[in-house]
Biopython code that builds the backbone (N, CA, C, O; Angstrom):
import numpy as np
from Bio.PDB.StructureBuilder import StructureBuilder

atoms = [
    (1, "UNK", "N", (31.368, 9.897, -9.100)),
    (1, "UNK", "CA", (31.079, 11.300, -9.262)),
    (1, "UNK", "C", (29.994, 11.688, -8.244)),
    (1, "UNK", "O", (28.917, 11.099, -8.153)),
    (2, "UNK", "N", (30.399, 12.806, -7.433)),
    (2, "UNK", "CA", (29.462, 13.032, -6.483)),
    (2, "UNK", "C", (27.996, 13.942, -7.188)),
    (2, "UNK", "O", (28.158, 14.554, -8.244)),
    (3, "UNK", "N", (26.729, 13.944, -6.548)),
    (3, "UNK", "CA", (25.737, 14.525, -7.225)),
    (3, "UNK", "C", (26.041, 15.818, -7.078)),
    (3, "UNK", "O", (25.078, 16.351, -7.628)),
    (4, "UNK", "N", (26.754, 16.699, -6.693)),
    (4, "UNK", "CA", (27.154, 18.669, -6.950)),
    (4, "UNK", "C", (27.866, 18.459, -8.413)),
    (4, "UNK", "O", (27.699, 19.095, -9.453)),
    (5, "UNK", "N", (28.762, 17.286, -8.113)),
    (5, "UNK", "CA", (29.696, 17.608, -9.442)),
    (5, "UNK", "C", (28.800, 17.234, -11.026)),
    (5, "UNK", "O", (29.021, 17.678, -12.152)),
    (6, "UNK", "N", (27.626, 16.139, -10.496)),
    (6, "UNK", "CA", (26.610, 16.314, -11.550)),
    (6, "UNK", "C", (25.961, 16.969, -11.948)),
    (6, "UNK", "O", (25.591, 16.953, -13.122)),
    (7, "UNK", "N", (25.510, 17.989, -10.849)),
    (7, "UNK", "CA", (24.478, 19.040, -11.132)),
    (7, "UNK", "C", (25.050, 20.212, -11.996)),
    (7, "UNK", "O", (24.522, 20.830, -12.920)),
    (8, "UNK", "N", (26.729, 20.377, -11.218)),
    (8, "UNK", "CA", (26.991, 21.403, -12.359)),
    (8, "UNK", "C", (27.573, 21.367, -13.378)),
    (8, "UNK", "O", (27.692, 22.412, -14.018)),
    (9, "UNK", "N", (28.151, 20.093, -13.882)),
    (9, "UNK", "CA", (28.423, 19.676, -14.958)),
    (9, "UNK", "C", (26.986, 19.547, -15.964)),
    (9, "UNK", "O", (27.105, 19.634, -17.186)),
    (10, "UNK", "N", (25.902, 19.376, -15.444)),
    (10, "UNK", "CA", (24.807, 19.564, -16.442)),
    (10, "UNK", "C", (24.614, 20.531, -16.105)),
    (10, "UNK", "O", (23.917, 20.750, -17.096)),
    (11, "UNK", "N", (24.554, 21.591, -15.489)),
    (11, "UNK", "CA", (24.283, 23.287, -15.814)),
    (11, "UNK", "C", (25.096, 23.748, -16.546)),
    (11, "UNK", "O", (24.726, 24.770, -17.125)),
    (12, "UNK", "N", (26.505, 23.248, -16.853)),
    (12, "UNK", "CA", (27.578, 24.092, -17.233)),
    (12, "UNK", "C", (26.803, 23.560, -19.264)),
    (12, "UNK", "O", (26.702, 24.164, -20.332)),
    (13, "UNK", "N", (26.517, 22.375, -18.838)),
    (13, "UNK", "CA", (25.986, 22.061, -20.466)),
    (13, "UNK", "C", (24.971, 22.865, -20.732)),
    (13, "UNK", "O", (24.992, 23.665, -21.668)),
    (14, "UNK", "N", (24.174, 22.746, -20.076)),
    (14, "UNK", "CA", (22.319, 23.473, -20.502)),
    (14, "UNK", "C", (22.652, 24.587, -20.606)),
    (14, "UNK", "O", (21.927, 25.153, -21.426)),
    (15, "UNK", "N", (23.813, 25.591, -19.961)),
    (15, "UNK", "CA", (23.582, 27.318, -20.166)),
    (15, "UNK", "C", (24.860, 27.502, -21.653)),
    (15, "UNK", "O", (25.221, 28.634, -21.977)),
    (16, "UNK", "N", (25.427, 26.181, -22.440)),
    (16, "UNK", "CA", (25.783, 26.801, -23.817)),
    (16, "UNK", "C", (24.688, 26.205, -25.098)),
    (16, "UNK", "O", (24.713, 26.631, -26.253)),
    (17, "UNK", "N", (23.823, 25.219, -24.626)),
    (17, "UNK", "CA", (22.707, 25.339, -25.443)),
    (17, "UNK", "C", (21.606, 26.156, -25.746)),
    (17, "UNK", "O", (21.085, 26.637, -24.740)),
    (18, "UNK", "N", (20.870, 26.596, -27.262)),
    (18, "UNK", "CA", (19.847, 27.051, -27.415)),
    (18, "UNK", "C", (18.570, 26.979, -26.032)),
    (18, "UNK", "O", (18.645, 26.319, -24.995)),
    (19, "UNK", "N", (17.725, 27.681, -26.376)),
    (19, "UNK", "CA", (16.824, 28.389, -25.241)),
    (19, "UNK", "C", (15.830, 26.584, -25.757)),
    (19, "UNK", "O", (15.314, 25.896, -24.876)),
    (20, "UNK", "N", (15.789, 26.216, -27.122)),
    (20, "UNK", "CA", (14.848, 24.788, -27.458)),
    (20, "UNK", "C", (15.606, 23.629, -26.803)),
    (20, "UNK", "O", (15.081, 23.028, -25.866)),
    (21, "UNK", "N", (17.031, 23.230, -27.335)),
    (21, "UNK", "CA", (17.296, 22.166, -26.385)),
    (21, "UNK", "C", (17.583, 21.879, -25.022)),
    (21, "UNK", "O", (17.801, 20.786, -24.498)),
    (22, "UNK", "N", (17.532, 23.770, -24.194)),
    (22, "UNK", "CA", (17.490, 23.567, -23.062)),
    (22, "UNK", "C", (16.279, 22.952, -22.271)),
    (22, "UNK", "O", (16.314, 22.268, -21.248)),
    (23, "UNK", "N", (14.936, 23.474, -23.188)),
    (23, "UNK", "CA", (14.108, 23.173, -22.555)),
    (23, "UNK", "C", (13.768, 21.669, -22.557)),
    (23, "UNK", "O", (13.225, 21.175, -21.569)),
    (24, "UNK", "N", (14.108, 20.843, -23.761)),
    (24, "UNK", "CA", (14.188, 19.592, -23.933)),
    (24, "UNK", "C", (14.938, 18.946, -23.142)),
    (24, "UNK", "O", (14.807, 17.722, -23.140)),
    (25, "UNK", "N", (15.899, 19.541, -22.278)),
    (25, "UNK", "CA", (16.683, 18.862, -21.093)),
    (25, "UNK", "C", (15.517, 18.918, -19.998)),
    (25, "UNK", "O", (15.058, 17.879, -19.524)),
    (26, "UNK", "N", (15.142, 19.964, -19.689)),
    (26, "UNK", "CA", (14.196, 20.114, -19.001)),
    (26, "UNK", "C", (12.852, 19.320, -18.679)),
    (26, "UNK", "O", (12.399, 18.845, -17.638)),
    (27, "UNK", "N", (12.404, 19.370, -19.980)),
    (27, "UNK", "CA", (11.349, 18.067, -20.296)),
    (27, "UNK", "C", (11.680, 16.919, -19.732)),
    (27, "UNK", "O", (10.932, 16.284, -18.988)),
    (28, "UNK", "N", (12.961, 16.549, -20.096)),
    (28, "UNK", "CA", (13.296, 14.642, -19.432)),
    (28, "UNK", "C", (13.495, 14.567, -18.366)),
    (28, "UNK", "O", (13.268, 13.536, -17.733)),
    (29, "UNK", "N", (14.170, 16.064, -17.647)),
    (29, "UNK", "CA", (14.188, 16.220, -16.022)),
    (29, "UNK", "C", (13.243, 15.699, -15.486)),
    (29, "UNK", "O", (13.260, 14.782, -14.665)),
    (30, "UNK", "N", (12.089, 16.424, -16.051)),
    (30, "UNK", "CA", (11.044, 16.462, -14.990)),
    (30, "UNK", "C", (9.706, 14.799, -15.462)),
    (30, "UNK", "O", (8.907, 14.260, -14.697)),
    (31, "UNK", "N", (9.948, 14.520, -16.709)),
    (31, "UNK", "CA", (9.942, 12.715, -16.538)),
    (31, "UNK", "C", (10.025, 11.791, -15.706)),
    (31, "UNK", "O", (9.243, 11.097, -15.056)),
    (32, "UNK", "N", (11.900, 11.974, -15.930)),
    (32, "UNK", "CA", (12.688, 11.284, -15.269)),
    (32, "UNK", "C", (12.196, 11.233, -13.686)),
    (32, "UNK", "O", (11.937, 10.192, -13.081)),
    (33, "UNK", "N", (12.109, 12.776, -13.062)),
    (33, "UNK", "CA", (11.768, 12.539, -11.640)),
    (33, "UNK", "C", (10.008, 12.340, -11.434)),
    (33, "UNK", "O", (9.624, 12.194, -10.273)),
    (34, "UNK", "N", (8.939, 12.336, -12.573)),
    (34, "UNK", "CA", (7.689, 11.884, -12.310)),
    (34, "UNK", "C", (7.962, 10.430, -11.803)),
    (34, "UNK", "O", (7.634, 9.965, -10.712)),
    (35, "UNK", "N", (8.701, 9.745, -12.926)),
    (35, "UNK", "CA", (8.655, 8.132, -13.330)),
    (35, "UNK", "C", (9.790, 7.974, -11.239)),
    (35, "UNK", "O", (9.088, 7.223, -10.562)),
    (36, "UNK", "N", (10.546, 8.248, -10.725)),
    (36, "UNK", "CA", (11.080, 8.264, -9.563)),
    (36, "UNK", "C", (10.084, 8.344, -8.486)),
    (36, "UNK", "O", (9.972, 7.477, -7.619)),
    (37, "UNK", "N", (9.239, 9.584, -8.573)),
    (37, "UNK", "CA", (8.121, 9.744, -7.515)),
    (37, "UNK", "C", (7.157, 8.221, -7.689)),
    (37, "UNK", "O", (7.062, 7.437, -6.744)),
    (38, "UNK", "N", (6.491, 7.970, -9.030)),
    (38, "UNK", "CA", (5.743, 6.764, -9.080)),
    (38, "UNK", "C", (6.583, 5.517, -8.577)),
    (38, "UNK", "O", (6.034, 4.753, -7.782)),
    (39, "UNK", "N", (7.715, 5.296, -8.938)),
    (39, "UNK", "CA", (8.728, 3.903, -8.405)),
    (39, "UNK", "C", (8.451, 4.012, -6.356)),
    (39, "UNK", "O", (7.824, 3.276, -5.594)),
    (40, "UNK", "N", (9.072, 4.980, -6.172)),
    (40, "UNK", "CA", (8.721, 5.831, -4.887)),
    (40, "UNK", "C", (7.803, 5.138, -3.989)),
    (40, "UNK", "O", (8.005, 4.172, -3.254)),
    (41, "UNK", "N", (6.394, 6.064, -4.271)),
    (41, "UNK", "CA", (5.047, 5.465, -4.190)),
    (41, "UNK", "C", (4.825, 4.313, -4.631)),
    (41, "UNK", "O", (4.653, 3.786, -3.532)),
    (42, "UNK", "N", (4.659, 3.315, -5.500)),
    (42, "UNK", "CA", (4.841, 1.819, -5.506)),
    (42, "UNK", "C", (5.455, 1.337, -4.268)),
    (42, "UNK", "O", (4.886, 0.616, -3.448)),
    (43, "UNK", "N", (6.435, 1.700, -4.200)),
    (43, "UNK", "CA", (7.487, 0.548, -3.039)),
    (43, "UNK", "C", (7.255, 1.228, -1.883)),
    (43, "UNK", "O", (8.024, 0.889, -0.983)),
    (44, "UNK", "N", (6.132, 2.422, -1.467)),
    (44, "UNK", "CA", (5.654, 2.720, -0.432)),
    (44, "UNK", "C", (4.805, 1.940, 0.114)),
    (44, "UNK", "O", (5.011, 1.465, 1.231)),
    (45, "UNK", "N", (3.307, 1.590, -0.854)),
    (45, "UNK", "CA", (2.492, 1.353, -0.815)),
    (45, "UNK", "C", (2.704, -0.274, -0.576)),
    (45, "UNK", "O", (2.070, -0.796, 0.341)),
    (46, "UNK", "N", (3.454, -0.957, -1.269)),
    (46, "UNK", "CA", (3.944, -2.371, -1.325)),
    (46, "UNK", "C", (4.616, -2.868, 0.216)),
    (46, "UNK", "O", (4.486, -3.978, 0.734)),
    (47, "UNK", "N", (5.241, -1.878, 0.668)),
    (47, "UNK", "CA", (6.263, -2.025, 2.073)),
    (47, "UNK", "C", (4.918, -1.873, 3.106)),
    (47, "UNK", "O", (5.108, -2.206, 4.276)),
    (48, "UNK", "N", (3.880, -1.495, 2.810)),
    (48, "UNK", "CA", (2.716, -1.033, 3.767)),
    (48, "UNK", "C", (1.852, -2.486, 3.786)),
    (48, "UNK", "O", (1.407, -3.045, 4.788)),
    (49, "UNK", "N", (1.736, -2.988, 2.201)),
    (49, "UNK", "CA", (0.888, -3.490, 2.323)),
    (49, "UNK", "C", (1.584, -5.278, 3.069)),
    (49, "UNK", "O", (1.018, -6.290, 3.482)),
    (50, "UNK", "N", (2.510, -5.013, 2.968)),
    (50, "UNK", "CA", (3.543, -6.142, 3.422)),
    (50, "UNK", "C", (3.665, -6.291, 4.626)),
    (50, "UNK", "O", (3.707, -7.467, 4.988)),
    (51, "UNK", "N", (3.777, -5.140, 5.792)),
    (51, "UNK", "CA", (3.810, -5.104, 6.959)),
    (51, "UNK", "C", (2.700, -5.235, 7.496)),
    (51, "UNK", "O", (2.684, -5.666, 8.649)),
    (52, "UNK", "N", (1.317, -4.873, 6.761)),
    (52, "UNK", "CA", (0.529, -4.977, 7.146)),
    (52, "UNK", "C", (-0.506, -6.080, 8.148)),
    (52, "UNK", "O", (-0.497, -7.264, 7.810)),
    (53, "UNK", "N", (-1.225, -5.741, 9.149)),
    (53, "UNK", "CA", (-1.978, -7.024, 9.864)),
    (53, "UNK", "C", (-3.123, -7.161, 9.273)),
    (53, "UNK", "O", (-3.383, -8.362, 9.345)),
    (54, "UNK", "N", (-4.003, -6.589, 8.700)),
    (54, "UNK", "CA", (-5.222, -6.309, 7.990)),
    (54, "UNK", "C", (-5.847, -7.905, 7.790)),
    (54, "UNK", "O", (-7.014, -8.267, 7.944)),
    (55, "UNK", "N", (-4.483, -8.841, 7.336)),
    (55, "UNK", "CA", (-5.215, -9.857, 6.766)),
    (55, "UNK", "C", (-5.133, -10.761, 7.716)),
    (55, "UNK", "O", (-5.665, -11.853, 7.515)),
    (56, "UNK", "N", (-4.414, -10.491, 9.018)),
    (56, "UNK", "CA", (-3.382, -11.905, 10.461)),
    (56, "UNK", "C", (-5.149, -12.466, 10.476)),
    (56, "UNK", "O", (-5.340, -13.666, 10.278)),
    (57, "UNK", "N", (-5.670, -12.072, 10.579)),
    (57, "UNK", "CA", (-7.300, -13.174, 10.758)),
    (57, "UNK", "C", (-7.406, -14.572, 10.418)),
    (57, "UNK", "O", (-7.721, -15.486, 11.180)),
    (58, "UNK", "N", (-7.035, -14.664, 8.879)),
    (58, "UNK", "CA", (-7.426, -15.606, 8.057)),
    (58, "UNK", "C", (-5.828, -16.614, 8.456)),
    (58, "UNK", "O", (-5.596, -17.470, 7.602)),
    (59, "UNK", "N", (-5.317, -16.580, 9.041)),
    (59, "UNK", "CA", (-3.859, -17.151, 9.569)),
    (59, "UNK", "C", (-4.732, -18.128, 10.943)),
    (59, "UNK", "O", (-4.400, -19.280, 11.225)),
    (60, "UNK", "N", (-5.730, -17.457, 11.570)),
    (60, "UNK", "CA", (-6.356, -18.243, 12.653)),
    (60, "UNK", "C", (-7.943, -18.799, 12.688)),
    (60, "UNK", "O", (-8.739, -19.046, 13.594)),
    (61, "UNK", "N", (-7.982, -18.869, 11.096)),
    (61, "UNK", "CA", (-9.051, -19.413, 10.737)),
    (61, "UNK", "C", (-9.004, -21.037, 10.406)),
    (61, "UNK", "O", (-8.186, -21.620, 9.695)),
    (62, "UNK", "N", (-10.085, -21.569, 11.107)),
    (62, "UNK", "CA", (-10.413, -23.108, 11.193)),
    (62, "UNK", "C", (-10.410, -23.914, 9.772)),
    (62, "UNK", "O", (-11.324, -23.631, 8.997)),
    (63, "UNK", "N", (-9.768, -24.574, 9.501)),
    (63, "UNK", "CA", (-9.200, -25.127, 8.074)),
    (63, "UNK", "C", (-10.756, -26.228, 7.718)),
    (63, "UNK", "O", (-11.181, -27.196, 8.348)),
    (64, "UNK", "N", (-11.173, -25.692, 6.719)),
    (64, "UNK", "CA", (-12.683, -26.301, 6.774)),
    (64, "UNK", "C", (-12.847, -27.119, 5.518)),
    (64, "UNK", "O", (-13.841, -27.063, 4.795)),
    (65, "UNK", "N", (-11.631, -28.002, 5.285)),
    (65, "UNK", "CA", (-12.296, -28.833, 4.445)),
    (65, "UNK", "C", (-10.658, -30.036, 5.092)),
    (65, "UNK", "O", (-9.642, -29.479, 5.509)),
    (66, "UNK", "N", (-10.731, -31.149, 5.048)),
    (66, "UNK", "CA", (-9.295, -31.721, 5.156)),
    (66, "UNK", "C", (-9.569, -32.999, 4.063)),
    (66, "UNK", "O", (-10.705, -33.234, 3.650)),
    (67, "UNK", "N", (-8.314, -33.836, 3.627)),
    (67, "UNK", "CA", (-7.749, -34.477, 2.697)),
    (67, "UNK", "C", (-8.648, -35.456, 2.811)),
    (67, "UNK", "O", (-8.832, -36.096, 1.775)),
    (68, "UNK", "N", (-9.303, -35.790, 3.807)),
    (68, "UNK", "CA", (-10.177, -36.925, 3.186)),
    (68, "UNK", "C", (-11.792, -36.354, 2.533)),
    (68, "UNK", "O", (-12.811, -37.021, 2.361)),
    (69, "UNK", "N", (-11.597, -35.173, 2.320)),
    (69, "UNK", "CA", (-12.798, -34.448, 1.605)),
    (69, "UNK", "C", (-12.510, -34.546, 0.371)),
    (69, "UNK", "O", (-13.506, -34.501, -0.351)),
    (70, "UNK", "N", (-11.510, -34.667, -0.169)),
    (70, "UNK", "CA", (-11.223, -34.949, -1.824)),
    (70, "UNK", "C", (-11.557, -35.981, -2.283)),
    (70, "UNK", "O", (-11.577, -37.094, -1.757)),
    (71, "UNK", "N", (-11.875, -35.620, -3.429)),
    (71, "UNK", "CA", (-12.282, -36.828, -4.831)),
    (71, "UNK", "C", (-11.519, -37.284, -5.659)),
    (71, "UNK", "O", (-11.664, -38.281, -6.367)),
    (72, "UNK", "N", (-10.558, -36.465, -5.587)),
    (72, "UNK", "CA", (-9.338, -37.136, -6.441)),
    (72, "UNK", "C", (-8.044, -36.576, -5.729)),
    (72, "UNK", "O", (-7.711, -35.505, -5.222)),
    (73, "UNK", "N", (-7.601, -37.544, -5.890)),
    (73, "UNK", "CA", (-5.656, -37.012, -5.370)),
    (73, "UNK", "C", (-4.623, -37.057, -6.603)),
    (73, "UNK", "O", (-4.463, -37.826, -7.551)),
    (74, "UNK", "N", (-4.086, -36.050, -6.222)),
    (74, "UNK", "CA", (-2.988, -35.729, -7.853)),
    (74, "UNK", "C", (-1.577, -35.734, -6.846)),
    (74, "UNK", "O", (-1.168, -35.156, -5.839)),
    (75, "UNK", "N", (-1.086, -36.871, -7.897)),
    (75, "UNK", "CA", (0.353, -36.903, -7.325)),
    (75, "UNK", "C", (1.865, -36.674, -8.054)),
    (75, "UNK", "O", (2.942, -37.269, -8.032)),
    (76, "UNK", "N", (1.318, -35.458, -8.715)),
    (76, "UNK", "CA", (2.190, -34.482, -9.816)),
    (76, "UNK", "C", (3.349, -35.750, -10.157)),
    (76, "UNK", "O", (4.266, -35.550, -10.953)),
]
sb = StructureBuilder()
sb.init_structure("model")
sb.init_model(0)
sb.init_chain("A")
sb.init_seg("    ")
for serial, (resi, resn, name, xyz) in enumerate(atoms, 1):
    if name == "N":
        sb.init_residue(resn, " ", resi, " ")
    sb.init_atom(name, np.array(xyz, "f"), 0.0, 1.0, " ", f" {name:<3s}", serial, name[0])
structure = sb.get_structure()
């Protein structure tokens, strides 16, 4: 089903309901697309922080302790 044929298949519903359960359609509309904008923004912010170089530093930092610095070895 294409999204026109959704849109007016739920208009054709909302304009034979009361003026209360229209607005209760209304209400979950605008939920529905808060909770979309936040998913949105998450996987904005996540794709940013992913691409990001902010941290490439610590990738060319001098490894400052090695295996014979341990006191115990665990061999799971």
């Amino acid at each position: 089903m294409t999204r026109q044929i959704i849109i007016e298949r739920t208009l054709k519903v909302i304009n034979q309901l009361p003026e209360d359960k229209a607005e209760a359609i209304s209400d979950f509309a605008d939920f529905v697309f808060k909770r979309y904008e936040e998913q949105e923004l998450t996987n904005g912010i996540q794709k940013l922080a992913s691409e990001s170089q902010a941290f490439d530093f610590l990738n060319n930092e001098d490894d400052i302790y090695s295996i014979a610095d341990l006191k115990e070895v665990y061999n799971g």
